[in-house]
mmCIF entry with sequence, helices, sheets and N, C-alpha, C, O atoms, coordinates in Angstrom:
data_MODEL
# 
_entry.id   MODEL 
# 
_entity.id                         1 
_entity.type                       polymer 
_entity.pdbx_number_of_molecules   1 
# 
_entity_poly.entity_id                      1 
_entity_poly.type                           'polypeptide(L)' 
_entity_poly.nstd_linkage                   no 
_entity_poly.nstd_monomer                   no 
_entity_poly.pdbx_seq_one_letter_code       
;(UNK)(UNK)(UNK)(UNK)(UNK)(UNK)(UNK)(UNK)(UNK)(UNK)(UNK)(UNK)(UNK)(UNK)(UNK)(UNK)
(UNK)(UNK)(UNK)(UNK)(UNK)(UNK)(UNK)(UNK)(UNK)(UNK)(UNK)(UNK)(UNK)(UNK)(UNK)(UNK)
(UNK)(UNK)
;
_entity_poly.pdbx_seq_one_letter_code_can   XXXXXXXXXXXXXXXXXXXXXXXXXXXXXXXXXX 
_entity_poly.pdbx_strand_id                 A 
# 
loop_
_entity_poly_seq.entity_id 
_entity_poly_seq.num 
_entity_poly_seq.mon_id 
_entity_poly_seq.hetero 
1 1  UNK n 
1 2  UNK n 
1 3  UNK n 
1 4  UNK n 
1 5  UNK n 
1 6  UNK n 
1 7  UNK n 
1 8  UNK n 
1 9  UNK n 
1 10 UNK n 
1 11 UNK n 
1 12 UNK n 
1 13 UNK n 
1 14 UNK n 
1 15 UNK n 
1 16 UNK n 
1 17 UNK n 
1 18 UNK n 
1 19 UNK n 
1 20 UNK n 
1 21 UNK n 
1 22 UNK n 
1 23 UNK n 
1 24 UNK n 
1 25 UNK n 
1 26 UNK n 
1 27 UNK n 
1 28 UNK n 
1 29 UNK n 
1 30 UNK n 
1 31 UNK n 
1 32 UNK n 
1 33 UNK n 
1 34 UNK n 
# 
_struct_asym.id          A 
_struct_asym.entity_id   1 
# 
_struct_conf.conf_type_id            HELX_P 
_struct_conf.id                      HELX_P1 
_struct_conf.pdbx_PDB_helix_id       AA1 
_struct_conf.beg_label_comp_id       UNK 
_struct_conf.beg_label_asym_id       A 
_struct_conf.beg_label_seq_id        2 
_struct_conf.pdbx_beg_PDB_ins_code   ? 
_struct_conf.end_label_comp_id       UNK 
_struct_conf.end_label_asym_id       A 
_struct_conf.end_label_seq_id        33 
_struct_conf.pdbx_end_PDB_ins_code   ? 
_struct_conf.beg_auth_comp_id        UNK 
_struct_conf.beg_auth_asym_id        A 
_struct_conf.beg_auth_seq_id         2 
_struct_conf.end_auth_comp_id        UNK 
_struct_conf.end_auth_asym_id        A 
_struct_conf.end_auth_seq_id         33 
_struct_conf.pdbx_PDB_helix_class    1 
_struct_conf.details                 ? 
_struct_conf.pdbx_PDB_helix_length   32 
# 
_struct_conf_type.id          HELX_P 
_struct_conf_type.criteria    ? 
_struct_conf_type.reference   ? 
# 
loop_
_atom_site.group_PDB 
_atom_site.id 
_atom_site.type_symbol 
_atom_site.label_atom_id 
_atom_site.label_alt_id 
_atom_site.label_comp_id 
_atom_site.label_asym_id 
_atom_site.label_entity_id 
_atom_site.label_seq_id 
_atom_site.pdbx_PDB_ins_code 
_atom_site.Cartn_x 
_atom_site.Cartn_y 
_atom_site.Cartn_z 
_atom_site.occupancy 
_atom_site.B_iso_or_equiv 
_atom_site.pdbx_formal_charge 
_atom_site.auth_seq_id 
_atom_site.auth_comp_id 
_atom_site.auth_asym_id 
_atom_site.auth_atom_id 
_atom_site.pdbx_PDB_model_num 
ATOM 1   N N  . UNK A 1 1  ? -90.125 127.852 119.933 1.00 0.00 ? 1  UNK A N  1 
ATOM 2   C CA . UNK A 1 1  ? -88.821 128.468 120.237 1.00 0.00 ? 1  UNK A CA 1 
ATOM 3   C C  . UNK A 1 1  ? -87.755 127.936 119.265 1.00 0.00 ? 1  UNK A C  1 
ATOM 4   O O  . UNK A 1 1  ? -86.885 128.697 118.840 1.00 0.00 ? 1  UNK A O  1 
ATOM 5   N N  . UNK A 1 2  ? -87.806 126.687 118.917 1.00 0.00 ? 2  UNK A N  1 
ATOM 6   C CA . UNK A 1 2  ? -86.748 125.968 117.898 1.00 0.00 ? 2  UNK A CA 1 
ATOM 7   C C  . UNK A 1 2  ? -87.048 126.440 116.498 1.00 0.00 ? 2  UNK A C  1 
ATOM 8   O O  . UNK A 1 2  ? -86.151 126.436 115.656 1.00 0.00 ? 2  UNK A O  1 
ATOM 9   N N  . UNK A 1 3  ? -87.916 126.729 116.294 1.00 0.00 ? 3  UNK A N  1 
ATOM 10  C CA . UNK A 1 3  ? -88.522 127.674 114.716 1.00 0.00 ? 3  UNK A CA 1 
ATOM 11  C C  . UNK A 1 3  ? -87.832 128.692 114.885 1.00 0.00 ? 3  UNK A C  1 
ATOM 12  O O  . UNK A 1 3  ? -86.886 128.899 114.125 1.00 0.00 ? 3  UNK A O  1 
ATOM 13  N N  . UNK A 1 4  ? -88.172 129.686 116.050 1.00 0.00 ? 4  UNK A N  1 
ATOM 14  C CA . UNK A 1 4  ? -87.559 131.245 115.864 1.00 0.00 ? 4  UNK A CA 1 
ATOM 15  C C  . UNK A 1 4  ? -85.731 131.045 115.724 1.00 0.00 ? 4  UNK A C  1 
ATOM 16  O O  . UNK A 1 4  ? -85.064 131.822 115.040 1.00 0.00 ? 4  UNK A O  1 
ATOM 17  N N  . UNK A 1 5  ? -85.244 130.116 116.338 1.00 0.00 ? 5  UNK A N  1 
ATOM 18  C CA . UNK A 1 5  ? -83.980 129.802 115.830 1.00 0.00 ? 5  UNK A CA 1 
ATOM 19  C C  . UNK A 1 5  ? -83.268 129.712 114.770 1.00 0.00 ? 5  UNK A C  1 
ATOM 20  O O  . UNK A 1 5  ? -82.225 130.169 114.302 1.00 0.00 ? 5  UNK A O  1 
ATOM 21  N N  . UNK A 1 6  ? -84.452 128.701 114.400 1.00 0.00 ? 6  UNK A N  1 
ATOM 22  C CA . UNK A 1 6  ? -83.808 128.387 113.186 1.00 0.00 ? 6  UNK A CA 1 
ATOM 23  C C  . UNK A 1 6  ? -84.180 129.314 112.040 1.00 0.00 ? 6  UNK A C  1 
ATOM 24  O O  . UNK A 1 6  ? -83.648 129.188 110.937 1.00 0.00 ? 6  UNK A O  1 
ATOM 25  N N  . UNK A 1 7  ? -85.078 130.233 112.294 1.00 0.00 ? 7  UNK A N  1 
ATOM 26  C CA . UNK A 1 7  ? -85.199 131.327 111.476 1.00 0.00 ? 7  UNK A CA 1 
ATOM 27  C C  . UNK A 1 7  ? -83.931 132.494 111.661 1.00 0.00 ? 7  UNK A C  1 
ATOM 28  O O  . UNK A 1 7  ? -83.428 133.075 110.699 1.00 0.00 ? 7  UNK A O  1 
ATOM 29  N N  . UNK A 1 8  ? -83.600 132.672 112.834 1.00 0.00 ? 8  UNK A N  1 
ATOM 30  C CA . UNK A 1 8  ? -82.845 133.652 112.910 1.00 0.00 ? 8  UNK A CA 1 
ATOM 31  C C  . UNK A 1 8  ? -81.370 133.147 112.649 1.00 0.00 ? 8  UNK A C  1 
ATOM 32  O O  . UNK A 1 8  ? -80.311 133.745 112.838 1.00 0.00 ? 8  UNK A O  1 
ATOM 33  N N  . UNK A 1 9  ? -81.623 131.762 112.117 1.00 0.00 ? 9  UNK A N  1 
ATOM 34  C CA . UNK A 1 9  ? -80.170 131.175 111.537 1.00 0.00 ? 9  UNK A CA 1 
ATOM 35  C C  . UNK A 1 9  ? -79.775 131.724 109.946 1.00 0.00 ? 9  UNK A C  1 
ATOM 36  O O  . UNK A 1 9  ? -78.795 132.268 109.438 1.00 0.00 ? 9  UNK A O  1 
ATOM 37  N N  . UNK A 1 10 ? -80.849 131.351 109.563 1.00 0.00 ? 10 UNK A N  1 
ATOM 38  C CA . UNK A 1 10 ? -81.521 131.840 107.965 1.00 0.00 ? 10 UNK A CA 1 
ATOM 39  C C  . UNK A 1 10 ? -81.128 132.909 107.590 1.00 0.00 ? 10 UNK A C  1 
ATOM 40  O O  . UNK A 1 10 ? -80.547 133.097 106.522 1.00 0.00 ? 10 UNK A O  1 
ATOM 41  N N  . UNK A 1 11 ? -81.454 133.941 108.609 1.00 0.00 ? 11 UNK A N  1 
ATOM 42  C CA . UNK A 1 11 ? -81.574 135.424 108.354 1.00 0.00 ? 11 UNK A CA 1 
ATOM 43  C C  . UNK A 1 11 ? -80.042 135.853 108.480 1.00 0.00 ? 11 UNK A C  1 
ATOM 44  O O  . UNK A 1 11 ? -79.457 136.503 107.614 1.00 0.00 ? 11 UNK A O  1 
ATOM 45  N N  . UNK A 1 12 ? -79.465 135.403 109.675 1.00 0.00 ? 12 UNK A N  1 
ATOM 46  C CA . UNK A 1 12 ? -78.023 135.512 109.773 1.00 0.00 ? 12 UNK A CA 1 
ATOM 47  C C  . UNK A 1 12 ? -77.495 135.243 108.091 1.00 0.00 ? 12 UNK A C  1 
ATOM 48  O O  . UNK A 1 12 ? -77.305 135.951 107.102 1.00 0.00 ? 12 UNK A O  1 
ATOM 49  N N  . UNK A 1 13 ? -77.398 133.846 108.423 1.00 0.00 ? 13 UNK A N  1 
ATOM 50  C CA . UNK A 1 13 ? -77.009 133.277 106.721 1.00 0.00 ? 13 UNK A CA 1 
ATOM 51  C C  . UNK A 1 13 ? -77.005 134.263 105.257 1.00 0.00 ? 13 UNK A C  1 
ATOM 52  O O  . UNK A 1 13 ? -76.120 134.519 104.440 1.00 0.00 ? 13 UNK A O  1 
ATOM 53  N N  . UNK A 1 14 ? -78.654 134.720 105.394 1.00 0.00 ? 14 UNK A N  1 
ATOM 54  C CA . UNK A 1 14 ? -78.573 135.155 104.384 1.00 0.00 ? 14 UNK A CA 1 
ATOM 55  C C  . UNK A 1 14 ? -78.033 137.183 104.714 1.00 0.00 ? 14 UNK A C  1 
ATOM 56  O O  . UNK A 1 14 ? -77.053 137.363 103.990 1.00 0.00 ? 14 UNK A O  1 
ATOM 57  N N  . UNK A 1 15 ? -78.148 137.653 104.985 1.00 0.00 ? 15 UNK A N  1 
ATOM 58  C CA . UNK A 1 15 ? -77.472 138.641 105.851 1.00 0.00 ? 15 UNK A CA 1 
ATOM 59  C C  . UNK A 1 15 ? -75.908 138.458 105.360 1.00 0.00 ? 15 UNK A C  1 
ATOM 60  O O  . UNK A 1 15 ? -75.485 139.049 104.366 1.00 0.00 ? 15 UNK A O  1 
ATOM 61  N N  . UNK A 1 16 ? -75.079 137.563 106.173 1.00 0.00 ? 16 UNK A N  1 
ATOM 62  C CA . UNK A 1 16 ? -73.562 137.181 105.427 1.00 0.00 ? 16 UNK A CA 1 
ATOM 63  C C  . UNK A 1 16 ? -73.776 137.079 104.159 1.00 0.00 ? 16 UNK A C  1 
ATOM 64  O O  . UNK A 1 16 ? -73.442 138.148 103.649 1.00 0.00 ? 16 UNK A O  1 
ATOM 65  N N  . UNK A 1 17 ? -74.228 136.219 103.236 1.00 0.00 ? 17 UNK A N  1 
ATOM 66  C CA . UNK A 1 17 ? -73.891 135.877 101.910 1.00 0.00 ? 17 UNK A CA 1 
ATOM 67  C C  . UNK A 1 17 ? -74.599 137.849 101.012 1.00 0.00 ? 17 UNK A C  1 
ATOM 68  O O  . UNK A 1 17 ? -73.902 138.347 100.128 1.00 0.00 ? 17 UNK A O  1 
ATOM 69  N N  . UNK A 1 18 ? -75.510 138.352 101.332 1.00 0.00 ? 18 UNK A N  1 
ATOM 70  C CA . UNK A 1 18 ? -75.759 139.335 100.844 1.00 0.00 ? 18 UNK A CA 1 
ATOM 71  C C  . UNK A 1 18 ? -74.138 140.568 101.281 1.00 0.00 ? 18 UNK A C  1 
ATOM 72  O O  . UNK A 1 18 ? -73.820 141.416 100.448 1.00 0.00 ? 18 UNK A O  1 
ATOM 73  N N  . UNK A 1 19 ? -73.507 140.461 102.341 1.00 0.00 ? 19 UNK A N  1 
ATOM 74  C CA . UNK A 1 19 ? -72.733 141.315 102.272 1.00 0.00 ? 19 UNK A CA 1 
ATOM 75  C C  . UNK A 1 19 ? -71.652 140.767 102.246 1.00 0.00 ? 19 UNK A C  1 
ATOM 76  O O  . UNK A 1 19 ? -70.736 141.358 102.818 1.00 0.00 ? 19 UNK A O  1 
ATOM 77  N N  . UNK A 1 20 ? -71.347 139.411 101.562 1.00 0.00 ? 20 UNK A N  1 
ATOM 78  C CA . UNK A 1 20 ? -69.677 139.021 100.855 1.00 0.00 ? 20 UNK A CA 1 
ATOM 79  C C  . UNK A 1 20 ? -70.058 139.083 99.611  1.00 0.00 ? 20 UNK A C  1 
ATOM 80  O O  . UNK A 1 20 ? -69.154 138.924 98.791  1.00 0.00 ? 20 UNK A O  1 
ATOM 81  N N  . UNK A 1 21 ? -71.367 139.309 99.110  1.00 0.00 ? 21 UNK A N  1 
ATOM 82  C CA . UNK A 1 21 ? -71.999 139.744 97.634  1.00 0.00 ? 21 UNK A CA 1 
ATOM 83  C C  . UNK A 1 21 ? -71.427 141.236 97.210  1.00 0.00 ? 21 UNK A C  1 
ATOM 84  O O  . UNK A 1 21 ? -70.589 141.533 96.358  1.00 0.00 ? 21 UNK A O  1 
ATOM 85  N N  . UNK A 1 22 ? -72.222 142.105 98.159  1.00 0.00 ? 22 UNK A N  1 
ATOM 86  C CA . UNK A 1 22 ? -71.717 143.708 98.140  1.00 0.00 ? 22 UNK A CA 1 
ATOM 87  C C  . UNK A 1 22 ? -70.298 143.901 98.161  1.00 0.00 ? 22 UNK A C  1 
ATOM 88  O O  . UNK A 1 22 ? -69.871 144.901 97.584  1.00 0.00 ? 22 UNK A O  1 
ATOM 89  N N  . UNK A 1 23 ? -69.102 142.753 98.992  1.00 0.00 ? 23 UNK A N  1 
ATOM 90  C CA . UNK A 1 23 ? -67.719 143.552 99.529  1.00 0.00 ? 23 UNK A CA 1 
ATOM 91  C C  . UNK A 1 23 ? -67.008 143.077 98.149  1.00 0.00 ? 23 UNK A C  1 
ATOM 92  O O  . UNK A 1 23 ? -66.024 143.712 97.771  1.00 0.00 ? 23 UNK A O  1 
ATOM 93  N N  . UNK A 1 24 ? -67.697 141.464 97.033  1.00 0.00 ? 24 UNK A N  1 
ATOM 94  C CA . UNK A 1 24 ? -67.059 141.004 95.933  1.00 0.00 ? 24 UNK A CA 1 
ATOM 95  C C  . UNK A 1 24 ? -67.532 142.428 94.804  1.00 0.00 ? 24 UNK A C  1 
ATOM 96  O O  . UNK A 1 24 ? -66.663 142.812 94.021  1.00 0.00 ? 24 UNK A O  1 
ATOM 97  N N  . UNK A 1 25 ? -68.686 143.016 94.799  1.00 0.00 ? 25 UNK A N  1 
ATOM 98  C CA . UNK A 1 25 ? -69.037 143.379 93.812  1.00 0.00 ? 25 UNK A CA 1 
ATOM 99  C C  . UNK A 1 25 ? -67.637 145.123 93.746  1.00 0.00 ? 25 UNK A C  1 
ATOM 100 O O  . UNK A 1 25 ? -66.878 145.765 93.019  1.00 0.00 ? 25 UNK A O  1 
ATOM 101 N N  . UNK A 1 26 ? -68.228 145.003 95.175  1.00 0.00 ? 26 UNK A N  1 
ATOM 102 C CA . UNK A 1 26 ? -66.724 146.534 95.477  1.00 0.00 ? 26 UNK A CA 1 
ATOM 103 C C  . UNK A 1 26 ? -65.418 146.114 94.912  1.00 0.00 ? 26 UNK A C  1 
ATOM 104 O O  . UNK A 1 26 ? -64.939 146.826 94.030  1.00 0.00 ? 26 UNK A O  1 
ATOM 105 N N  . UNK A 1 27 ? -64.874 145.217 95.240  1.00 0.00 ? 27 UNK A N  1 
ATOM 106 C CA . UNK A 1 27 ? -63.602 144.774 94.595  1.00 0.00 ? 27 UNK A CA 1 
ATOM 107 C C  . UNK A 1 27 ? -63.651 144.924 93.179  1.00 0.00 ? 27 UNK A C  1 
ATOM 108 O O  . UNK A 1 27 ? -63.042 145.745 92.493  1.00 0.00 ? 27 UNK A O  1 
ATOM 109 N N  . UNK A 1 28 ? -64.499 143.977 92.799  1.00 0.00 ? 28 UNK A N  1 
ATOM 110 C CA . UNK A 1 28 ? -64.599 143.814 90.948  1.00 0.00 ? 28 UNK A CA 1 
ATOM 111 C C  . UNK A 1 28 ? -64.594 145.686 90.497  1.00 0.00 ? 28 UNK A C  1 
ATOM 112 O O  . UNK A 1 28 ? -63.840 146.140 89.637  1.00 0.00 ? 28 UNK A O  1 
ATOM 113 N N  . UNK A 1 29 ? -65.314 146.297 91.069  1.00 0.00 ? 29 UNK A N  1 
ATOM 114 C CA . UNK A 1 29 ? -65.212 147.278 90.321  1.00 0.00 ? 29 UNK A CA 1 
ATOM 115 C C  . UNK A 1 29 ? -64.394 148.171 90.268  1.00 0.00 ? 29 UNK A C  1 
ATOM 116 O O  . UNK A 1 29 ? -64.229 148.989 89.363  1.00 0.00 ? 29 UNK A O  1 
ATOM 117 N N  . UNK A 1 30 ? -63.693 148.026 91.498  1.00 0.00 ? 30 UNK A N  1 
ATOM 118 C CA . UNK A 1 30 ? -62.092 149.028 92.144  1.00 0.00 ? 30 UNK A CA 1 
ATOM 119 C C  . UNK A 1 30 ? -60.850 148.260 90.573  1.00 0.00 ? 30 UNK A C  1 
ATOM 120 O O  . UNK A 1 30 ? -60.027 148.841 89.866  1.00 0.00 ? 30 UNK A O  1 
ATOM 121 N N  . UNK A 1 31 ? -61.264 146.916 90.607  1.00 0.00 ? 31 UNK A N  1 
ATOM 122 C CA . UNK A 1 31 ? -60.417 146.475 89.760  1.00 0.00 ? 31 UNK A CA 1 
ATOM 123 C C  . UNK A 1 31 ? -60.470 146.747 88.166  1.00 0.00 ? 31 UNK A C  1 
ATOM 124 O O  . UNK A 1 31 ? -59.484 146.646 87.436  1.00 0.00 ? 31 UNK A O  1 
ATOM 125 N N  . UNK A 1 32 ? -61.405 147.007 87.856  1.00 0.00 ? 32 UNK A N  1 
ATOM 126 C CA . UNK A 1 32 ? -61.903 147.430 86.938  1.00 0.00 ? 32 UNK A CA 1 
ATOM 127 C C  . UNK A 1 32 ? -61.367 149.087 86.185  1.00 0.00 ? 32 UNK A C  1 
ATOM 128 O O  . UNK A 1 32 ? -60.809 149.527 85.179  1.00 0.00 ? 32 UNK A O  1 
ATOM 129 N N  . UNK A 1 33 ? -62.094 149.626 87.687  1.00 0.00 ? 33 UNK A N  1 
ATOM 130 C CA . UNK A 1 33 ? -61.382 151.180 87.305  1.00 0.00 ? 33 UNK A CA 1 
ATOM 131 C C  . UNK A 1 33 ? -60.058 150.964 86.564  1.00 0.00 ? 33 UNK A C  1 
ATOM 132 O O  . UNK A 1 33 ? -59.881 151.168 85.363  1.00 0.00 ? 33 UNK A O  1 
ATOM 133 N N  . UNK A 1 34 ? -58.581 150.247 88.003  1.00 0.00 ? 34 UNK A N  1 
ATOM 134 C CA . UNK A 1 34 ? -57.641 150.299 87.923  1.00 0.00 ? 34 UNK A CA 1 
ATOM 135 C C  . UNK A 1 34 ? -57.320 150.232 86.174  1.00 0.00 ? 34 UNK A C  1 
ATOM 136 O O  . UNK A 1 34 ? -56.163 150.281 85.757  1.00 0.00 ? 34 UNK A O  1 
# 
């Protein structure tokens, strides 16, 4: 039970860092256009 935790900590984790990846890459390129 303490494994599946700490897996579904991981997944969270990486989950966030993949979509403040996607919301930086949106910015850079809105800025870009501009």
């Amino acid at each position: 039970m303490e494994s599946y935790q700490s897996l579904l900590g991981v997944i969270t984790y990486f989950c966030a860092c993949c979509f403040i990846f996607q919301l930086f890459l949106q910015l850079r390129e809105r800025n870009i256009e501009k």
